[in-house]
C-alpha positions as CSV (number, residue, x, y, z in Angstrom):
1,X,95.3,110.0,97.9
2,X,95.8,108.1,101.3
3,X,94.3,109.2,104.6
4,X,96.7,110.1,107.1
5,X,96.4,109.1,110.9
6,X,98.5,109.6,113.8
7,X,100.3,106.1,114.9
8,X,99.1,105.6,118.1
9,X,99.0,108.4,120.2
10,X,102.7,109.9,119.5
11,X,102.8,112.5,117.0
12,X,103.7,111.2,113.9
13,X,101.3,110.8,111.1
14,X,101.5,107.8,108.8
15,X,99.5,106.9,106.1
16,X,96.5,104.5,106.2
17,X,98.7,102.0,104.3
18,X,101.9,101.2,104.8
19,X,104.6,99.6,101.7
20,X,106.6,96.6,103.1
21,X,109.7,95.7,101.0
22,X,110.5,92.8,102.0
23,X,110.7,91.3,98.4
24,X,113.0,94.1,97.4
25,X,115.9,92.2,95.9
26,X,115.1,88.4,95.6
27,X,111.3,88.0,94.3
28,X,111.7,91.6,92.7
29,X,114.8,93.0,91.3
30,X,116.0,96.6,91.7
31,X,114.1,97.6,88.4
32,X,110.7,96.1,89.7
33,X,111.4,97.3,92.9
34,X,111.4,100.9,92.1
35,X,107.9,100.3,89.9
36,X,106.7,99.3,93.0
37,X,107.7,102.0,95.0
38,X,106.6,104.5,92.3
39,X,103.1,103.1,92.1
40,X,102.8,103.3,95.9
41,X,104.0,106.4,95.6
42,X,102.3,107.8,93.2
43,X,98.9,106.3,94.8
44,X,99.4,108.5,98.3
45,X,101.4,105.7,100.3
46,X,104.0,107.5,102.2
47,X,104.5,105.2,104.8
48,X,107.6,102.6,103.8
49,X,108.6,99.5,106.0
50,X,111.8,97.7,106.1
51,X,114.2,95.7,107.9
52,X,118.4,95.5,107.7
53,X,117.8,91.4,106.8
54,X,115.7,92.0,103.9
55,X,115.4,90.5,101.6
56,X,112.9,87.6,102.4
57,X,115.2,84.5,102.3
58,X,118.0,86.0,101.8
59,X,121.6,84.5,102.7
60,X,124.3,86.6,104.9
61,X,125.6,87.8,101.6
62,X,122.6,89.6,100.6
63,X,121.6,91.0,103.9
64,X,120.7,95.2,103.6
65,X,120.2,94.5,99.8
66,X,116.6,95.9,100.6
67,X,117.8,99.1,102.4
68,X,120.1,99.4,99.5
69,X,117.6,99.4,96.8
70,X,115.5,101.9,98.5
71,X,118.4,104.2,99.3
72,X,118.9,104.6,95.5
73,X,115.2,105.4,95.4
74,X,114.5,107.4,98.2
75,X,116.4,110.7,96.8
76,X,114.3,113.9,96.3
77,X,111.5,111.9,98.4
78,X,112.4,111.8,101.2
79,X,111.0,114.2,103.7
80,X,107.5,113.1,102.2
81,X,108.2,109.2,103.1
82,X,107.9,107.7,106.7
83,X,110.7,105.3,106.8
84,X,110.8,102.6,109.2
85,X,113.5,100.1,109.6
86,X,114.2,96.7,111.9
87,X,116.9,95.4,113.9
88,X,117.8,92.0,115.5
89,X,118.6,89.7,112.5
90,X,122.6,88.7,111.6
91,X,124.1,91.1,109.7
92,X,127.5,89.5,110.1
93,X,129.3,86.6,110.8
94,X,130.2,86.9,114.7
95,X,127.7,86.7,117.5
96,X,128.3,90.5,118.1
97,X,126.7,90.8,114.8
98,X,122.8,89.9,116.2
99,X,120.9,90.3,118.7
100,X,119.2,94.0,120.2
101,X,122.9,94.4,122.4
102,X,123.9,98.4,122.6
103,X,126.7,97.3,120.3
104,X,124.9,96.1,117.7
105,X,122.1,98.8,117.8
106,X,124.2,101.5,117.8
107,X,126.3,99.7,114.7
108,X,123.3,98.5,113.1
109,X,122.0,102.0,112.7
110,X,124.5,103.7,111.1
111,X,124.8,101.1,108.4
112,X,120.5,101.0,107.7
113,X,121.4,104.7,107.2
114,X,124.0,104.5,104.8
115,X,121.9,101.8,102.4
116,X,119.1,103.6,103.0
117,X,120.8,107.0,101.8
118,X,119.7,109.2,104.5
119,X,120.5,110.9,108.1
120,X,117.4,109.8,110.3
121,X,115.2,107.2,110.6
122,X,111.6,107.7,111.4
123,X,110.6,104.5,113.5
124,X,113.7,101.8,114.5
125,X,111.9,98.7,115.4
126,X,113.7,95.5,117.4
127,X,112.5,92.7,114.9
128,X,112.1,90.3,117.7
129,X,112.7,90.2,121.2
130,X,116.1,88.9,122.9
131,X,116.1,86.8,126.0
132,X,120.4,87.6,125.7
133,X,120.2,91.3,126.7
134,X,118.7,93.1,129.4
135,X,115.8,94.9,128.3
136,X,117.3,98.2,129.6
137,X,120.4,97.7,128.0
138,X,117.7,97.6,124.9
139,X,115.9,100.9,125.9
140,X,119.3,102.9,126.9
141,X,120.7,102.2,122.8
142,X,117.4,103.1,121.6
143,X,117.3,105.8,123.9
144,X,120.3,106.8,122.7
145,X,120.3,107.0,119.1
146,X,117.0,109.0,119.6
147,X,119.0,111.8,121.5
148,X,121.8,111.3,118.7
149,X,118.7,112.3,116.2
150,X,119.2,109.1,114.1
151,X,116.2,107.9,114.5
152,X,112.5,110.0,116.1
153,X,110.4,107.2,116.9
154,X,110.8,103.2,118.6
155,X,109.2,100.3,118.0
156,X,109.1,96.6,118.2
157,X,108.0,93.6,116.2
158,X,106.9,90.2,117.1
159,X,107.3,90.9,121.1
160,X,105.0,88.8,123.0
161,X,102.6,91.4,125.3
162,X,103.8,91.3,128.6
163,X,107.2,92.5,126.7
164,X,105.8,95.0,125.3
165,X,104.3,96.2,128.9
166,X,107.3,95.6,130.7
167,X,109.3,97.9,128.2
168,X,106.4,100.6,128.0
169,X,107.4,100.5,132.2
170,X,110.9,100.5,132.2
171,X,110.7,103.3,129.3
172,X,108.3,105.5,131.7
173,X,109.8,105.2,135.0
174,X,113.5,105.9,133.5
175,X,112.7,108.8,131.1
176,X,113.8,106.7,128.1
177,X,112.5,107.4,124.7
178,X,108.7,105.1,124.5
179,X,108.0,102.1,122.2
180,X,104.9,104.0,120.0
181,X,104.2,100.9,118.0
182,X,103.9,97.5,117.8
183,X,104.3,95.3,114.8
184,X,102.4,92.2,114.4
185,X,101.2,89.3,112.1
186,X,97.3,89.8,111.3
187,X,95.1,88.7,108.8
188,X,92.0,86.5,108.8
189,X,93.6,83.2,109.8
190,X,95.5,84.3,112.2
191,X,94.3,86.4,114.9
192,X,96.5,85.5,118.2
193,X,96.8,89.6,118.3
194,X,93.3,90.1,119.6
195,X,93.8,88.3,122.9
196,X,96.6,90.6,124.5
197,X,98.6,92.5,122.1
198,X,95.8,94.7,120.6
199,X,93.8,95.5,123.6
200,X,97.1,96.7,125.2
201,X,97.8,98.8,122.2
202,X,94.1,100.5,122.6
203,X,94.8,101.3,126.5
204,X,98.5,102.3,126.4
205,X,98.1,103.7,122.7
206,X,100.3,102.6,120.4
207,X,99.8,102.2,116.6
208,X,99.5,98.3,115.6
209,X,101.3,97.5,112.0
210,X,100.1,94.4,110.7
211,X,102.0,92.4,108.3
212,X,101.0,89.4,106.1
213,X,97.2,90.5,106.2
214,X,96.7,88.2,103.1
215,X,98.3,85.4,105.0
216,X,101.5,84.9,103.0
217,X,99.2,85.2,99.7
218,X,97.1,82.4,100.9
219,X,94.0,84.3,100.5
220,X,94.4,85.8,97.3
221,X,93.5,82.1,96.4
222,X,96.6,81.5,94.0
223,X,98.1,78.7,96.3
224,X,96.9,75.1,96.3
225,X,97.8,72.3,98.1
226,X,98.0,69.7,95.6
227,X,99.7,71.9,93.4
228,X,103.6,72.4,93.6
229,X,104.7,76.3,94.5
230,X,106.3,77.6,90.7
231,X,108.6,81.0,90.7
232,X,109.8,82.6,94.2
233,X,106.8,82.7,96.5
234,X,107.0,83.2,100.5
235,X,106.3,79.6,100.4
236,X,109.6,78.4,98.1
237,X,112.0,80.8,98.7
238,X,114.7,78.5,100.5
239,X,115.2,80.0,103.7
240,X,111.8,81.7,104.2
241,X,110.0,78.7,102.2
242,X,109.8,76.3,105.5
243,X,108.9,79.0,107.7
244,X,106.0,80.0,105.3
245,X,104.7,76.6,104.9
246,X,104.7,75.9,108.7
247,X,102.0,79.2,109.1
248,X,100.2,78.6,106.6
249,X,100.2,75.5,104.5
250,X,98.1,73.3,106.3
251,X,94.5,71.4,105.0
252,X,92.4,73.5,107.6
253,X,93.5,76.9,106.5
254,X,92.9,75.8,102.7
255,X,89.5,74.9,104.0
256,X,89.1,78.5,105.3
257,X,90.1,79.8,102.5
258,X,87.7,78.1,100.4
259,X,84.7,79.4,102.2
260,X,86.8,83.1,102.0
261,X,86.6,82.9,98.4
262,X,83.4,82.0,97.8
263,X,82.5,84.9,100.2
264,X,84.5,87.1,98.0
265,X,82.3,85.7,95.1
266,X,79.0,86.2,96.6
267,X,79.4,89.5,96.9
268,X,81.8,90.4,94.1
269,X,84.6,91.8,96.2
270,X,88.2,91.7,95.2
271,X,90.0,89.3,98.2
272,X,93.0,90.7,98.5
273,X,91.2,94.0,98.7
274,X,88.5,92.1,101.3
275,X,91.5,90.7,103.2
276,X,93.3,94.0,104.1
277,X,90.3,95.9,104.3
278,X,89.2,93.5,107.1
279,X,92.6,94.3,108.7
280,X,92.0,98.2,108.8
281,X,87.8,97.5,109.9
282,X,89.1,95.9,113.2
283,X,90.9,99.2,114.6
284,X,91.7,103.4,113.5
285,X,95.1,102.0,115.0
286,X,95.5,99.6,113.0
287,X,98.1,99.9,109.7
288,X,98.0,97.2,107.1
289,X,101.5,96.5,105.7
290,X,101.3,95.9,101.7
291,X,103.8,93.6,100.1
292,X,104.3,92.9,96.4
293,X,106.6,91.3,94.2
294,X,105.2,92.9,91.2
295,X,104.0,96.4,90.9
296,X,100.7,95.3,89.4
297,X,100.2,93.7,92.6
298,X,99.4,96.7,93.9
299,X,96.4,97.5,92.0
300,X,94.0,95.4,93.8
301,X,95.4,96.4,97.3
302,X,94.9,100.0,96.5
303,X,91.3,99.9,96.8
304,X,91.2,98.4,100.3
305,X,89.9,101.3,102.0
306,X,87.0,101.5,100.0
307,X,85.5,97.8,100.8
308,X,82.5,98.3,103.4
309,X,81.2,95.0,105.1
310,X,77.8,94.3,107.1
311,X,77.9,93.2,110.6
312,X,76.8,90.2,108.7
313,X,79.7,89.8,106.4
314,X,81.8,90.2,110.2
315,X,80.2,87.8,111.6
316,X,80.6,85.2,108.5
317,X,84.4,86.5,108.4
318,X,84.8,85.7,112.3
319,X,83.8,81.8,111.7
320,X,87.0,80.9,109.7
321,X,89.6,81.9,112.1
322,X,87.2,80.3,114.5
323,X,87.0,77.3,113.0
324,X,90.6,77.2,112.7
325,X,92.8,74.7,115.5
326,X,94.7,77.1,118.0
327,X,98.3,77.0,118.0
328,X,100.4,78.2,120.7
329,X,102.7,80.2,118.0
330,X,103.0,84.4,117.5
331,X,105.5,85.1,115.2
């Protein structure tokens, strides 16, 4: 069974691993979506993350298909399960449709609860900041559906830090429900979070979730560069495929993950269990987010939290995001 920890310093307790879902729909259909929800189920993982625009490249059509498919899951589990949704992305064809407005927060709720089959959410999340509204028009909606009792907890995803401060302010000097977690891309070649975003969730408390800690699947070592992407992957699907490539997909990070491998090797360590246990070694606060597109998948990510490194085996690890060029880029 999973380890349970508080996120941040609110009062909610997650497990040490959290399901994303994300594939739900497109790279995994409904059947394969439910064994993958069984195993993590089944394994002590009762912490589930998802968003109202999943799936991954998915077209306006199939937006919520994700929230659906867990909906039809989530039945007799539920007050076990953690649930934590996202909004920001188009769920609709007008410009009211987007976007963190009151409008659309306080319509996009209600519809993440009907896919998603239940009557509260634990953690809402804005998926990205917006530059369009005010950020206390923001607070005031979440605010709101908090007192409604639709959702207990906030959070946001992909804000840069001095957003997340400047909420965290406005939240504490109005009496509006508090952003209690942050969630972040973090994995070995990619490590932006380190400069601002983490140490401001150590001093102000908030639980960090960190998604693609194996890099998109770059360091499970099945990509290539000189070999063309087969099946849906993050890095083919055709309207998450570019963005994919553009993180990821370059010769220095292929180099990187070379010298991870062979790491891996030395020491006979599993790397996708290496990577995400390297996620959890850098912080208590810290929550890995698991993704799969097959429920065998799982298998090797399930025994993250029992990889131990050296300080040596750190210090190797910290030379191949250092050696990586820096890029001025977050999401």
């Amino acid at each position: 069974m999973q380890d349970y920890v508080p996120l941040g310093r609110s009062g909610l307790y997650v497990t040490r691993l959290c399901l994303g879902t994300m594939t739900f729909g497109i790279q995994a259909d409904e059947r394969e979506s439910f064994a993958i929800m069984d195993k993590a189920f089944d394994a002590g993982i009762r912490f589930f993350d998802t968003a109202d625009v999943y799936p991954l490249g998915s077209t306006l059509s199939q937006t919520g298909l994700t929230e659906e498919i867990i909906g039809r899951w989530l039945p007799g589990r539920r007050q076990e399960v953690v649930l934590a949704t996202k909004v920001f992305g188009p769920t609709g064809p007008t410009p009211n449709d987007r976007g963190l407005s009151r409008r659309h927060i306080l319509d996009a709720v209600d519809a993440s609860l009907r896919r998603l089959n239940t009557d509260y959410l634990d953690l809402y999340q804005a998926h990205h900041f917006d530059p369009k509204t005010p950020l206390d028009e923001v607070l005031e909606a979440f605010d709101t559906v908090v007192r409604q009792g639709k959702v207990r907890y906030v959070g946001v995803s992909n804000w840069r830090s001095w957003q997340v401060a400047m909420a965290l302010e406005r939240a504490r000097c109005r009496g509006l429900a508090p952003v209690v977690a942050v969630q972040m891309r973090y994995n070995l070649l990619f490590r932006m979070v380190e400069e601002d975003i983490l140490p401001l969730c150590r001093d102000q408390g908030l639980g960090l979730l960190a998604y693609n800690p194996l890099a998109g699947g770059l360091l499970t070592g099945r990509h290539r560069p000189d070999r063309p992407e087969a099946g849906l992957t993050r890095f083919s699907l055709p309207n998450a495929g570019p963005m994919y490539q553009e993180r990821y997909w370059t010769a220095a990070n292929f180099a990187a993950v070379d010298r991870y491998l062979a790491f891996c090797r030395e020491r006979d360590l599993d790397p996708v269990a290496a990577a995400i246990a390297w996620v959890m070694h850098q912080d208590p606060l810290v929550i890995p987010i698991l993704g799969a597109s097959k429920a065998a998948q799982l298998d090797s990510a399930l025994i993250a939290p029992t990889v131990r490194f050296t300080d040596e085996d750190l210090a190797i690890l910290d030379q191949l995001w250092w050696s990586l060029p820096r890029r001025l880029e977050l999401r």
